[in-house]
C-alpha positions as CSV (number, residue, x, y, z in Angstrom):
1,X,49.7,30.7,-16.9
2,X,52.4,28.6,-15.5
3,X,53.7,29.0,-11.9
4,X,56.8,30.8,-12.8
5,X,55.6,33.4,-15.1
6,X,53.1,34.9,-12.1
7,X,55.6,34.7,-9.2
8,X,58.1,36.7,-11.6
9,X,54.9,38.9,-12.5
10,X,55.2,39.7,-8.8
11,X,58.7,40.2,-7.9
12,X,58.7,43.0,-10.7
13,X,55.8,44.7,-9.4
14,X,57.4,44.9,-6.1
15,X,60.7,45.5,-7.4
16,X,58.3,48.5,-9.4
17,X,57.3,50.5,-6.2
18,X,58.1,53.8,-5.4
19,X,59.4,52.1,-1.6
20,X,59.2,49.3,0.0
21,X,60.3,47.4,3.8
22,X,63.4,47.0,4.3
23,X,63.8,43.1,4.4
24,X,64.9,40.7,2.4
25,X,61.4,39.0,2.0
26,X,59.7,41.8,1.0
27,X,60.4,40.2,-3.1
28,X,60.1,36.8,-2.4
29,X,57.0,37.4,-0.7
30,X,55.6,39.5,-3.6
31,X,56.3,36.6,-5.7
32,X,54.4,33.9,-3.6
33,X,51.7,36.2,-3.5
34,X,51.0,36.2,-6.7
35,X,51.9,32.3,-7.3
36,X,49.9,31.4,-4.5
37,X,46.5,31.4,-6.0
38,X,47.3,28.0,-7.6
39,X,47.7,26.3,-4.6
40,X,44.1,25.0,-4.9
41,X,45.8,22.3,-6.7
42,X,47.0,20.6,-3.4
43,X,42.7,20.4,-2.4
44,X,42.0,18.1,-5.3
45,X,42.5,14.8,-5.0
46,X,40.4,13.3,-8.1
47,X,39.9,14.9,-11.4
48,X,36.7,16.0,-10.6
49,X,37.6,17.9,-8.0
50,X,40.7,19.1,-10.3
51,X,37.9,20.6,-12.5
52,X,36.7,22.2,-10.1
53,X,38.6,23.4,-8.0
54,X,42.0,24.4,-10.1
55,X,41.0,28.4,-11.6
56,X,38.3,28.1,-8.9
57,X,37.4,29.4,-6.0
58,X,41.0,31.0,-5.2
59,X,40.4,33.0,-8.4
60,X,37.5,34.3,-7.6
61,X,36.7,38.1,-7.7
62,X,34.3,37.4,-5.1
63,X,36.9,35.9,-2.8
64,X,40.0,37.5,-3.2
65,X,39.5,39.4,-0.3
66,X,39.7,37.0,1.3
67,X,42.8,35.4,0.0
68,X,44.6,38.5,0.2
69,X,43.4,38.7,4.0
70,X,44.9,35.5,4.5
71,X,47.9,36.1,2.6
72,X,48.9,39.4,4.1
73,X,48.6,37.8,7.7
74,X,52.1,35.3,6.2
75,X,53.8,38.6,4.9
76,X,54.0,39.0,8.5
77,X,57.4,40.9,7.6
78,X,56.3,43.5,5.8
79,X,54.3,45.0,8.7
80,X,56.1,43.8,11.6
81,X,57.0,47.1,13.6
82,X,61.0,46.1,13.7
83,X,60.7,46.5,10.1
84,X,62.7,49.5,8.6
85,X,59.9,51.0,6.6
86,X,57.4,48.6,7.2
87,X,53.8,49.1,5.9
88,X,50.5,49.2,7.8
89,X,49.0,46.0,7.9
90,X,45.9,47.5,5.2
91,X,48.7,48.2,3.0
92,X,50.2,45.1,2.8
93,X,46.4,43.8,2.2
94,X,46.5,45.9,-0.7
95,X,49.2,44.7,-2.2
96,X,48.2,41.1,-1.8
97,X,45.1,41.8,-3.6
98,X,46.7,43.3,-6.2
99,X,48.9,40.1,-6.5
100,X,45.7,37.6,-6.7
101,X,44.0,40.2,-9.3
102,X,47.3,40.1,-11.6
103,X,47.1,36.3,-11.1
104,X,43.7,36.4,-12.2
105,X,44.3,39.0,-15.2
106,X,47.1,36.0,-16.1
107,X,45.0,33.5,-16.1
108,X,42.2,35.0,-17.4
109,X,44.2,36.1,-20.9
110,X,44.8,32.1,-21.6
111,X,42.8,29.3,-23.3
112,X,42.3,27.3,-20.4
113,X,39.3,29.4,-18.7
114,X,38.9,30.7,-15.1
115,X,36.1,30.8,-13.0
116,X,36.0,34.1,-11.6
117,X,32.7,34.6,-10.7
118,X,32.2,31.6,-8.4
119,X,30.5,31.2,-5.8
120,X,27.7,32.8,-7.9
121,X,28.5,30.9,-11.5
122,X,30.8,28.6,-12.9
123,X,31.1,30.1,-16.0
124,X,34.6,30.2,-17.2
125,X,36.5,33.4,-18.8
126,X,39.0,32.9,-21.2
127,X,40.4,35.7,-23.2
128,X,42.4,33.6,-25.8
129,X,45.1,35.8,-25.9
130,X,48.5,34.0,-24.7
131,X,49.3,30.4,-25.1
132,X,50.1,28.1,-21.6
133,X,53.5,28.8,-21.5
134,X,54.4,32.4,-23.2
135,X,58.4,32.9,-23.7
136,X,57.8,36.3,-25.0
137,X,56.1,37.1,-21.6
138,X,58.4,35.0,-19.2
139,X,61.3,35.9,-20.5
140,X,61.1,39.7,-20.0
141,X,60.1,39.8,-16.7
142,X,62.8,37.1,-15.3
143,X,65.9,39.8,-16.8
144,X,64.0,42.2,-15.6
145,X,64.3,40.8,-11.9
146,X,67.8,39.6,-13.0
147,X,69.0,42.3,-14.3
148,X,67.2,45.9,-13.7
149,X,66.1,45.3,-10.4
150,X,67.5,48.4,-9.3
151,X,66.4,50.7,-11.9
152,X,62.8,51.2,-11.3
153,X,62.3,52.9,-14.3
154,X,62.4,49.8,-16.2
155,X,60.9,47.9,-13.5
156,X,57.6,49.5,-14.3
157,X,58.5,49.2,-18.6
158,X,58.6,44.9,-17.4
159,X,55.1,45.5,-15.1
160,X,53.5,47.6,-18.2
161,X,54.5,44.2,-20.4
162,X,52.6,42.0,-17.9
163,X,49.0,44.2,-19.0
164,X,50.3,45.3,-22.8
165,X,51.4,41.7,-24.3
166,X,48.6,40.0,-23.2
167,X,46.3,42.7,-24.0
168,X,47.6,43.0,-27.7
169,X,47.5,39.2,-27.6
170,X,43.7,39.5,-27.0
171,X,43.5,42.0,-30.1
172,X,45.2,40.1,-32.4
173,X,42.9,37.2,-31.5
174,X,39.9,39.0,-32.3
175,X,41.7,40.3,-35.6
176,X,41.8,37.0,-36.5
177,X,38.6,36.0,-35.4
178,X,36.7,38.5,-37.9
179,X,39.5,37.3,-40.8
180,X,38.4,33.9,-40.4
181,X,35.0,34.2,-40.4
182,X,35.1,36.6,-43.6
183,X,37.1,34.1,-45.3
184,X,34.6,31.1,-44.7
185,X,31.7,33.2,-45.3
186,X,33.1,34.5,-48.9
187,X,33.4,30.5,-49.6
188,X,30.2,30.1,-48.4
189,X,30.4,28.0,-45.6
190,X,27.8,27.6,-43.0
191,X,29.6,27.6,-39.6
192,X,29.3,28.5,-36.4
193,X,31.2,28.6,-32.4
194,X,34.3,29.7,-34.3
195,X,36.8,30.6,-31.5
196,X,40.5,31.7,-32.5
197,X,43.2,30.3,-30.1
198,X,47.3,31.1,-29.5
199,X,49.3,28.0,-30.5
200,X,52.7,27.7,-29.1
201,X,54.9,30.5,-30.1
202,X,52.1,32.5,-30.1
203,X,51.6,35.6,-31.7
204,X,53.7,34.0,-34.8
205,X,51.4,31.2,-34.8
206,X,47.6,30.2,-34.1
207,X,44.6,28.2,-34.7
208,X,41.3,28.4,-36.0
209,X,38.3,26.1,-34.6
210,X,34.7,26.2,-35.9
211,X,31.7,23.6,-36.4
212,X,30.1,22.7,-39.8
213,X,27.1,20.6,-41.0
214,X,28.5,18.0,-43.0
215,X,26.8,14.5,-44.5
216,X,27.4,12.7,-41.7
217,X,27.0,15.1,-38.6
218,X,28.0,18.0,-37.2
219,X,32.2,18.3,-37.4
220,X,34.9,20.5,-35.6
221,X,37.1,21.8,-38.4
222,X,40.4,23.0,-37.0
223,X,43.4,25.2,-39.1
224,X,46.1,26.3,-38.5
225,X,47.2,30.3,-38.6
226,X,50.0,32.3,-39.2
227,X,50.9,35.6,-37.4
228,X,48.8,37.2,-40.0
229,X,46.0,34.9,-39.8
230,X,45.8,33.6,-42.7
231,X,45.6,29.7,-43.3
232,X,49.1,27.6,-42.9
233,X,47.8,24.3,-43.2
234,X,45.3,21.9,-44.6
235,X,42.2,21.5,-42.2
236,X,41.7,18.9,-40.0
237,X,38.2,17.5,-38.7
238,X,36.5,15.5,-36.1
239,X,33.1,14.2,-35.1
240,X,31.7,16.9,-32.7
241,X,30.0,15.6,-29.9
242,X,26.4,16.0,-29.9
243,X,24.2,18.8,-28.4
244,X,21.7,16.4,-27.4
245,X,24.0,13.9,-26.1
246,X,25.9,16.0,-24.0
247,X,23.0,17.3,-23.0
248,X,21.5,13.7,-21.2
249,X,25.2,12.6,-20.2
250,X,25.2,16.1,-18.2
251,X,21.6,15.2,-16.6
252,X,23.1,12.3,-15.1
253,X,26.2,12.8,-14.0
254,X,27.6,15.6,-12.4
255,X,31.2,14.2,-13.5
256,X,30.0,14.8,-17.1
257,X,28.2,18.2,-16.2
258,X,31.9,19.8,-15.0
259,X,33.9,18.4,-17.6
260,X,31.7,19.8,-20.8
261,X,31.6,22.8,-19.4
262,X,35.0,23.1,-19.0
263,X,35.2,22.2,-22.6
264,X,35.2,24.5,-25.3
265,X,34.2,22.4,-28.6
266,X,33.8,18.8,-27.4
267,X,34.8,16.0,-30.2
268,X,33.8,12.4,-29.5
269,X,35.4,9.3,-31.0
270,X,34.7,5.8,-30.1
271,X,36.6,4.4,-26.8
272,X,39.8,2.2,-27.7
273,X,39.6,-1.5,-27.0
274,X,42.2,-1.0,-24.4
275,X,40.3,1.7,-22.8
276,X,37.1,-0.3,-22.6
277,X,35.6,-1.5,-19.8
278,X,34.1,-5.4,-19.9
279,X,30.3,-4.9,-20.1
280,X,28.3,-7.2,-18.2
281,X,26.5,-9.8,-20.3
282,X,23.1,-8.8,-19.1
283,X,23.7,-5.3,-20.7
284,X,23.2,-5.4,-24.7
285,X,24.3,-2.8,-27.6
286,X,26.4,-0.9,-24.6
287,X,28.6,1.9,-26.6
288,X,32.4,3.1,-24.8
289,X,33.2,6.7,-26.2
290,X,36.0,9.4,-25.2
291,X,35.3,13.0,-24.9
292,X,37.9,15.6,-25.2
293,X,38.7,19.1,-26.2
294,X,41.1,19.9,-28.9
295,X,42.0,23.5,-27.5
296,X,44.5,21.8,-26.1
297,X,45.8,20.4,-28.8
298,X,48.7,22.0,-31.3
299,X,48.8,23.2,-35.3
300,X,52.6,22.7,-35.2
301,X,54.2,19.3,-36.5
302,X,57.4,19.7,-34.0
303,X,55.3,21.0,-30.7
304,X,53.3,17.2,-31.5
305,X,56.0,15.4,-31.7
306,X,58.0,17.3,-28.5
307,X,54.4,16.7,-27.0
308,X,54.3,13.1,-27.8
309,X,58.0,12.4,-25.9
310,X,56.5,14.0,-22.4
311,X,56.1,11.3,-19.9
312,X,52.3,9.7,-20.0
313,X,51.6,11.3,-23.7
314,X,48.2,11.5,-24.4
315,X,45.2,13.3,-24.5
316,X,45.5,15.6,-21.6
317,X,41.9,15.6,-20.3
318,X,39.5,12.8,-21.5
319,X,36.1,11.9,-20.4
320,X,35.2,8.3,-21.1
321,X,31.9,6.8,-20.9
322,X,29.8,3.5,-21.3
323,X,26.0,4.0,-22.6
324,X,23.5,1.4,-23.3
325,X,20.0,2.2,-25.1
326,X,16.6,3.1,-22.9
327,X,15.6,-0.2,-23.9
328,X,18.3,-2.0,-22.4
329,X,18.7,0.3,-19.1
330,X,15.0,1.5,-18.5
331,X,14.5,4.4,-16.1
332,X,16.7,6.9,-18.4
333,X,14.8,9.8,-19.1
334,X,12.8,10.4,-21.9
335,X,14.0,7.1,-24.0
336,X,17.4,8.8,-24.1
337,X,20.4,6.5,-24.1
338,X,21.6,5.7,-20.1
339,X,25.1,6.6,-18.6
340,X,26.1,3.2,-17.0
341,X,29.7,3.8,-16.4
342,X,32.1,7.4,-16.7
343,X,36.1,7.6,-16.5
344,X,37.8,10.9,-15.9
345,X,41.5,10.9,-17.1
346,X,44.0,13.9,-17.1
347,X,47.4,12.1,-18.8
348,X,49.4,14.8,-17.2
349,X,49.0,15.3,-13.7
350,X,48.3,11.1,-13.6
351,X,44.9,11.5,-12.1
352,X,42.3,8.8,-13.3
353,X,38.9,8.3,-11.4
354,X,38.9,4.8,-13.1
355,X,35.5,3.3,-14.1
356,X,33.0,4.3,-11.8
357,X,28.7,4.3,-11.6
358,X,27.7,8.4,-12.5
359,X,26.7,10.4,-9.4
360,X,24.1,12.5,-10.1
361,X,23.8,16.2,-9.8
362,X,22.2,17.7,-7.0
363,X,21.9,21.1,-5.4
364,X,25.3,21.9,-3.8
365,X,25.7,22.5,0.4
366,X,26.3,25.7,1.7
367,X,30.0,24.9,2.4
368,X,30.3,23.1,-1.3
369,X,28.4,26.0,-3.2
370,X,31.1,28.6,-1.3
371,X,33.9,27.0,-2.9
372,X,33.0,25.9,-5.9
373,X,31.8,22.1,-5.3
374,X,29.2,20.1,-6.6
């Protein structure tokens, strides 16, 4: 969820309390609180560590003890004795905890995924229930803060829309979920890793994604939905990327380990000509492809094109890679083909590894494994 919609999420659940200190921080510091969570974008400095680190460790269940520890000691106004009707210290840690867990109940409820279970797994939750950037949530809450801030009655109608929307968000998604597949399976069609996502304007509008044998390999088909679920558009389709081969790229590089599992249905195309790298004459038959996820992608015509004017449009997270066959790189595993060379770029935020040698994976340190590092 973007930045604005949780610190608003937070001023309105101060803004919902019975009480509060007397100071004019005490809503500005709600808000940060509950913003602050994403600040694990300033630790990343390459893409990799953007994978793993952004919906990481600070969105942890495991750790937000921790980061509410630390982010009641700054609410230092809230508890400071010359406070009218300041809290204890514990109950400002309260509160901040309860600011990291709406954070992570936001984040949670999108497409992008959230690893809250680190440091134990890195497995990623996503409820599919709100697009990025929900109006129908933002909104709300902002003239709820602009507006009703001092009628507390409606202060806690705006907090009970941060839990409902997205919550009926999440059962709509399923809704969909079990029309879709009953529609493919009356025509018949083999398919499987169907996943249901919010487009933009979401609930009006959403997608379908699924995988299907077809003659010449496995393809992701992708349609999109209407508020009722029910189709709005041709299909589209792409090559899916391989089990087994994203299975060996993962073995040898923990750059290609993070980024498919942060992907939800992996497609693979061949590498444009001005993406390529020049491949040394000595290697032979050496193959460029690009990886990348098309949950982040759109079934609207207008959000593409309004997409296609932001600055550095492109594919926002791509993996690129450079393979050559076992016989012309021996020491791969098992005759698979060898990762020579791997690219991580995120059009976006502008960070690009450039073309690097693959690192492989190996068992974390202590300090790495705490927050989420490889």
């Amino acid at each position: 969820m973007d930045p604005v919609t949780h610190a608003a999420s937070g001023a309105v659940a101060m803004l919902a309390l019975p009480s509060r200190p007397v100071t004019r921080w005490a809503v500005p510091l709600a808000a940060l609180a509950s913003a602050s969570p994403d600040l694990d974008i300033v630790f990343a400095s390459t893409p990799l560590q953007f994978l793993l680190l952004h919906r990481g460790i600070t969105h942890s269940l495991a750790a937000m003890p921790v980061l509410g520890l630390l982010l009641a000691l700054c609410c230092y106004p809230l508890w400071r004795a010359s406070t009218s009707g300041h809290w204890s210290f514990g109950k400002v840690w309260l509160l901040t905890c309860a600011m990291v867990l709406m954070h992570i109940w936001l984040d949670v409820v999108t497409t992008y995924g959230t690893m809250i279970f680190l440091p134990f797994s890195h497995e990623r939750v996503r409820l599919n229930g709100v697009f990025i950037i929900d109006l129908l949530l933002t909104l709300p809450l902002l003239w709820a803060v602009w507006r009703w801030r001092r009628r507390r009655g409606l202060m806690l109608l705006a907090l009970a829309w941060v839990f409902v929307y997205p919550a009926l968000g999440v059962g709509l998604n399923a809704r969909h979920a079990a029309q879709a597949e009953a529609r493919l399976q009356a025509e018949n069609r083999q398919v499987s890793h169907l996943t249901v996502l919010p487009d933009a304007f979401a609930p009006f509008f959403w997608r379908v994604l699924f995988e299907e044998q077809s003659p010449d390999g496995m393809r992701v088909r992708e349609q999109s939905l209407d508020a009722l679920g029910r189709p709005r558009a041709p299909e589209t389709s792409h090559q899916a990327a391989p089990v087994a081969q994203v299975t060996a790229l993962s073995r040898q590089s923990v750059t290609c380990e993070s980024f498919f599992q942060f992907t939800l249905l992996p497609v693979v195309s061949p590498l444009r000509a001005g993406d390529a790298p020049e491949t040394p004459p000595s290697v032979q038959d050496a193959q460029a492809l690009l990886f990348y996820d098309l949950r982040f992608g759109s079934g609207l015509a207008f959000v593409r094109r309004l997409m296609a004017l932001r600055p550095h449009a492109d594919i926002p997270f791509q993996l690129m890679v450079e393979t050559a066959p076992a016989e012309a790189a021996p020491g791969a595993a098992n005759g698979e083909p060898r990762l020579l060379r791997e690219r991580l770029r995120f059009s976006d935020s502008k960070r690009d590894s450039h073309w690097q040698r693959p690192r492989p994976p190996r068992p974390p340190t202590l300090a790495e494994w705490l927050v989420g590092l490889r």
